[in-house]
NUNUMAR-245698 format. One record per residue (C-alpha): x, y, z; residue in three letters. Coordinates in steps of 0.2 Angstrom, whole numbers, padded with zeros to 4 digits, always signed. Layout:
N
XYZALA;...
END
This chain:
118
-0026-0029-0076UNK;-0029-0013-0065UNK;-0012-0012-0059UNK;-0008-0002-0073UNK;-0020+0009-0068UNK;-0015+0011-0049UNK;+0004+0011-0055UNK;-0001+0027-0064UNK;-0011+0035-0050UNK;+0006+0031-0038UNK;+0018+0040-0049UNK;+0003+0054-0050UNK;+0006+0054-0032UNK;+0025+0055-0032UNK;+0025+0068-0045UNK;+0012+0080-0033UNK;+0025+0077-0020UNK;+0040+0078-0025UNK;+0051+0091-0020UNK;+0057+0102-0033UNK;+0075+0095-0030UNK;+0082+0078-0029UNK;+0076+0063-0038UNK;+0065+0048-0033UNK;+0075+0031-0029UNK;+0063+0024-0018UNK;+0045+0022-0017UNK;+0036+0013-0003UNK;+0017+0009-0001UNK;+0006+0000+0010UNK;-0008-0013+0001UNK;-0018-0022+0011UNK;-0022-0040+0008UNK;-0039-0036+0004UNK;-0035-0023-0011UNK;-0035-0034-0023UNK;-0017-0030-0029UNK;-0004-0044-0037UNK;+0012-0037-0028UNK;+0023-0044-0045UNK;+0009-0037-0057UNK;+0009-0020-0048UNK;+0027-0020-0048UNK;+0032-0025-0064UNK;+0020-0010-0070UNK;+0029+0002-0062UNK;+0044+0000-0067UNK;+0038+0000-0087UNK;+0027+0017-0084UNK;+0044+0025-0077UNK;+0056+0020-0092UNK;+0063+0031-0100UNK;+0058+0046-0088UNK;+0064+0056-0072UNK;+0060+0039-0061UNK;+0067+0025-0071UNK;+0078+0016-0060UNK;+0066+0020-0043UNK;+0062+0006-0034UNK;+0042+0003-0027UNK;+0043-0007-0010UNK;+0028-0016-0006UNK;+0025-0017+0012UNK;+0008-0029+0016UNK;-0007-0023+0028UNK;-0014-0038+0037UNK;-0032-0039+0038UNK;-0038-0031+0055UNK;-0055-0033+0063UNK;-0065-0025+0078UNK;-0078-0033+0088UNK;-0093-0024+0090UNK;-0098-0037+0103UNK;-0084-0036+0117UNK;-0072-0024+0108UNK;-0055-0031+0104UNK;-0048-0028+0089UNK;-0039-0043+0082UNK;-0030-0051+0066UNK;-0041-0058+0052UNK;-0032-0075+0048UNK;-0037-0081+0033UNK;-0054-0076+0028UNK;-0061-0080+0043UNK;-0070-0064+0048UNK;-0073-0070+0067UNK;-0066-0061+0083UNK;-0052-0074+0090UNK;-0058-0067+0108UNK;-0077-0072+0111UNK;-0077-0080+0095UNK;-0093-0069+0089UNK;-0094-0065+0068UNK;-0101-0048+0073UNK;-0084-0037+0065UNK;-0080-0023+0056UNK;-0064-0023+0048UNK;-0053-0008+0053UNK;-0039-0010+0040UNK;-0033-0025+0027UNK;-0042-0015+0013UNK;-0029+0001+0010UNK;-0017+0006-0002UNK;-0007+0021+0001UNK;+0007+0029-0005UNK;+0016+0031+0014UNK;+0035+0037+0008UNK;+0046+0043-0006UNK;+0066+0041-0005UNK;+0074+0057-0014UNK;+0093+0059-0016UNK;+0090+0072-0003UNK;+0084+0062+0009UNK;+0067+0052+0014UNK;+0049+0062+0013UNK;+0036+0053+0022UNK;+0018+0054+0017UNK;+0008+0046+0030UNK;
END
């Protein structure tokens, strides 16, 4: 299970941004579906890598990164549906996928207010 390992490199993330006042209630990150991440796994590590320190108590929010592709063929950049790597506008295979495969630490919510990170 490496979600242990990518919940620790968050909170490594969150502890080289946070400010030196105010305390973490919210964390949000981006994974696209490529990633290879279990959103309840991911979560559920979280929360038991931050007991019993300064973030118990914060939240991660999971928001999902579709899986986007572009066409070197006519150009358009499209959603991947499925795993269907084909442009839906000429219906060529010849794509590069542009973004599905992230996972980013984009905001942290202090009692001070929100810091974004993207």
């Amino acid at each position: 299970m490496h979600e242990l390992s990518v919940a620790e490199n968050i909170l490594e993330i969150v502890k080289e941004n946070l400010p030196s006042t105010g305390s973490v209630k919210k964390v949000k990150v981006r994974i696209g579906k490529l990633a290879n991440i279990i959103p309840d796994s991911l979560e559920f590590c979280f929360d038991a890598i931050t007991k019993e320190t300064i973030f118990e108590g914060a939240k991660l929010e999971i928001e999902n990164a579709n899986i986007m592709a572009h066409c070197e063929n006519c150009g358009v950049d499209s959603e991947v549906e499925g795993y269907l790597f084909q442009c839906k506008a000429c219906g060529k295979f010849d794509v590069n996928i542009i973004s599905g495969n992230e996972l980013q630490v984009v905001e942290l919510e202090i009692d001070d207010g929100v810091e974004s990170l993207s």
